[in-house]
C-alpha positions as CSV (number, residue, x, y, z in Angstrom):
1,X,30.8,14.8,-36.4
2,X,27.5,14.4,-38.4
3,X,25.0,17.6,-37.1
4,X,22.0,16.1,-35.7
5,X,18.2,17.7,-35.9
6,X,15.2,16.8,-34.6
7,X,11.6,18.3,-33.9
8,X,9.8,19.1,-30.6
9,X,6.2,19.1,-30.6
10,X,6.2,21.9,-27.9
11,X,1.9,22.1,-26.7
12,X,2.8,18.2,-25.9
13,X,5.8,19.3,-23.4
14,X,3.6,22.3,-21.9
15,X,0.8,20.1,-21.5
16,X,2.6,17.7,-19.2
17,X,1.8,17.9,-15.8
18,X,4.8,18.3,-13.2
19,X,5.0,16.0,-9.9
20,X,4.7,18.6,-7.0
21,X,7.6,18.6,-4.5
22,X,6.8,17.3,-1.1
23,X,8.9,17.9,2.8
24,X,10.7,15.2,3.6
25,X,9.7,14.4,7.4
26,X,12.0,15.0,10.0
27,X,10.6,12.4,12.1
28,X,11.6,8.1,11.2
29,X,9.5,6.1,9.9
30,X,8.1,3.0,10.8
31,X,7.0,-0.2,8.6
32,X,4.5,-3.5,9.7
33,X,4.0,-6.4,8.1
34,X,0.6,-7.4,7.4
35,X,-0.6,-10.7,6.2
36,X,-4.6,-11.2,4.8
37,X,-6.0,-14.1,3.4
38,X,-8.5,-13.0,0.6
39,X,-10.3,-14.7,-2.3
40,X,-8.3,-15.7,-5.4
41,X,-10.2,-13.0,-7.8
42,X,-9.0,-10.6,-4.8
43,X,-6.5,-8.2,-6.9
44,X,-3.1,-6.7,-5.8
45,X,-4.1,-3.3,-6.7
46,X,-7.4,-3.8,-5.4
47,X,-5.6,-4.4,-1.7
48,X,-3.3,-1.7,-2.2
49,X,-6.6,0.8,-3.2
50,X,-8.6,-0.3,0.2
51,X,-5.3,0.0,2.1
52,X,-4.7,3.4,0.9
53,X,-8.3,4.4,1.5
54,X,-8.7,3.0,4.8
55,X,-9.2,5.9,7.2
56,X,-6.2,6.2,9.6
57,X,-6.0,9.1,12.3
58,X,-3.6,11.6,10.8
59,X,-3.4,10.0,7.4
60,X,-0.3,7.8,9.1
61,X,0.1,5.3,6.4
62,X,2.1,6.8,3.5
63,X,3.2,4.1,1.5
64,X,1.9,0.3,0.6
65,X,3.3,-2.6,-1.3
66,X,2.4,-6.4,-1.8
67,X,5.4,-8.5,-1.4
68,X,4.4,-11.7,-1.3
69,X,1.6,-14.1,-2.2
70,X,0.8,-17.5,-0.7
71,X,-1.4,-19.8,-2.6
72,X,-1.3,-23.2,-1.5
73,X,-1.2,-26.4,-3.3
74,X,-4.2,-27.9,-1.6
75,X,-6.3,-26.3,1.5
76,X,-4.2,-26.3,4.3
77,X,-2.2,-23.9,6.8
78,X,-5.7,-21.9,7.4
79,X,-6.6,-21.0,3.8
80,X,-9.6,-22.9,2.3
81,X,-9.9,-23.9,-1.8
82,X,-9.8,-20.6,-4.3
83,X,-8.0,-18.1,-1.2
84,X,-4.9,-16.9,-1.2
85,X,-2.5,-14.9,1.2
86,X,-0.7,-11.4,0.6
87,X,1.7,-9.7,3.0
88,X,1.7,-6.3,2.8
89,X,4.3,-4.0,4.2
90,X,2.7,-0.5,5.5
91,X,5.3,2.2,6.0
92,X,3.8,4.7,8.5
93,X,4.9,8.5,9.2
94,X,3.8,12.0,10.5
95,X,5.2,15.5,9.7
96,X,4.4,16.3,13.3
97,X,6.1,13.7,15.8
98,X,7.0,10.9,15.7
99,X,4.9,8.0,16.5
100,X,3.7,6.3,19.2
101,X,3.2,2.7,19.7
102,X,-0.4,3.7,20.2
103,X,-0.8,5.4,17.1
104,X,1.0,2.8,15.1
105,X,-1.4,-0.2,16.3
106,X,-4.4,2.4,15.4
107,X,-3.4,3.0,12.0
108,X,-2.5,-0.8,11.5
109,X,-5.9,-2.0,12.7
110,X,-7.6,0.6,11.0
111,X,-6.4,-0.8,7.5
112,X,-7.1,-4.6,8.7
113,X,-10.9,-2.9,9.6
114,X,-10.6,-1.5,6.0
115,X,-9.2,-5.2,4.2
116,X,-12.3,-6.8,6.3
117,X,-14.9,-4.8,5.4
118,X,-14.4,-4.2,2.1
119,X,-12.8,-7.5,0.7
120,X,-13.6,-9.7,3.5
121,X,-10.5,-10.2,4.5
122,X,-9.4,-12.0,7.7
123,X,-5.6,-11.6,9.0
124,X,-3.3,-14.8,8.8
125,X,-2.1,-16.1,11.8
């Protein structure tokens, strides 16, 4: 077997910043499906940003992703010319119980206040 060498640039390694390691919650947690119809210039990562932002009691909304978009061929189905849908699924937890329906329909409503206000969202029906 051929002996094999190579260089490490060691400052780059030390430099690197390390994730930081988090509890796992001992309590389930729960997703909802979200549907908004926004503009066409409306970005995923711009959703996801105002989603993530949106001020929830207890910080309850700990994940976000955009999986799917809806852009019809012609206005239609509720969404005018230059809109398009996104669902969003929300995945919602706290460290300290688990969670009531209460809570869940506050955090939920509290990002669709967020998607309005900021983006001019409406929810799909």
């Amino acid at each position: 077997m051929a002996p094999i060498l190579f260089e490490v640039v060691l400052d780059a390694v030390l430099d690197r910043t390390l994730p930081e390691s988090q509890a796992i919650s001992k309590f389930q947690s729960v997703e909802r499906d979200i549907a908004v119809i926004v503009q066409e210039s409306v970005s995923h990562d711009r959703v996801l940003q105002v989603v993530r932002e949106a001020a929830t009691a207890m910080d309850l909304v700990r994940q976000a992703v955009v999986f799917d978009v809806y852009r019809p061929k012609q206005a239609g189905a509720g969404l005018q010319n230059g809109e398009k849908s996104l669902a969003a699924r929300l995945t919602l937890n706290s460290d300290a119980a688990t969670l009531t329906d209460e809570q869940i329909e506050a955090a939920v409503q509290a990002v669709i206040v967020a998607l309005q206000q900021h983006l001019g969202a409406r929810l799909r029906a």
